[in-house]
N, C-alpha and C positions, 0 to 999 in steps of 0.2 A: 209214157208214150208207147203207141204200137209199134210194133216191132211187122216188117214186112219180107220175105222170101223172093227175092229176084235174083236172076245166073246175074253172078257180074264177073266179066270175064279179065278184068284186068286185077281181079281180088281172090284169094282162096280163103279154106277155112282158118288158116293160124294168122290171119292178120292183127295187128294191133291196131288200134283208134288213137292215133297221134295229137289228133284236137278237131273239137266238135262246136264251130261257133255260128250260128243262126242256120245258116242253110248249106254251109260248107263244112264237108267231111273232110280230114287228111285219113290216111290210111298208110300202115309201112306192112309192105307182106315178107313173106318169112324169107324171102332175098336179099331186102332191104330196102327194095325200092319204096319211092312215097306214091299212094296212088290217091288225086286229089277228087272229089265228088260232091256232087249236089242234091241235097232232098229237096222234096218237094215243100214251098213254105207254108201252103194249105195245113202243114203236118203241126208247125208253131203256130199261126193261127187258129187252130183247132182247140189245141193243149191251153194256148192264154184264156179266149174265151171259156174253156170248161173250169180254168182254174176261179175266174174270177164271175164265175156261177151264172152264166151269159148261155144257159142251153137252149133256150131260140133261135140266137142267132148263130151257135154252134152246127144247130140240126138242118137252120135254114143253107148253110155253107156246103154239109154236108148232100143233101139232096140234090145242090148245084154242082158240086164237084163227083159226086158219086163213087168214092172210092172204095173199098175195102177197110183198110187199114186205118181212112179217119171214122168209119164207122165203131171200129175196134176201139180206137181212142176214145170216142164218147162211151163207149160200151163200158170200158174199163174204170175209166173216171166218174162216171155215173156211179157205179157200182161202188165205188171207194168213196163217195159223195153221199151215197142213199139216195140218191136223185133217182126215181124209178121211172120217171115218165120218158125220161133222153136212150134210159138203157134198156125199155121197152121198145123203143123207134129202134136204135141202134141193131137191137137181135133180130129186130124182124126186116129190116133192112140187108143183116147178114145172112136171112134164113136160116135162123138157126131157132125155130119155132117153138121148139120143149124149154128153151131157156124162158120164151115170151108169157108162157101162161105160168 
């Protein structure tokens, strides 16, 4: 799965990942507090779909949703797949064009 770069203010860098179940994060930061969060579920619908080789309806998700980071996930999963047509849409989607030709 992509991995994405957002400030999250109630998290620093030495956190640990307490438990990761569908769409909810735990988080303990180096206080010890628990810090509890949500990803977006687009991010596991994205990854089932690519896993179970459904990249139509991956890309079709993707262009509805328009995110970065599910872009990335097709991008990556393609690429570990040899699917080249998903991870074609995906880079150029990212602009990220010298990867596309």
């Amino acid at each position: 799965m992509a991995s994405t770069n957002e400030k999250l203010y109630d998290a620093d860098k030495n956190c640990d990942i307490l438990s990761f179940n569908n769409e909810k994060v735990t988080l303990r930061r180096q206080d010890g507090a628990h810090v509890h969060m949500s990803i977006s579920s687009y991010s596991i619908l994205i990854w089932n779909m690519c896993y179970k080789g459904q990249w139509d309806k991956a890309t079709k998700v993707c262009r509805m949703i328009n995110e970065k980071h599910l872009w990335a996930t097709i991008a990556g999963m393609g690429l570990s797949a040899k699917e080249l047509l998903p991870v074609q849409t995906a880079f150029a989607q990212l602009e990220d064009m010298d990867k596309v030709l």
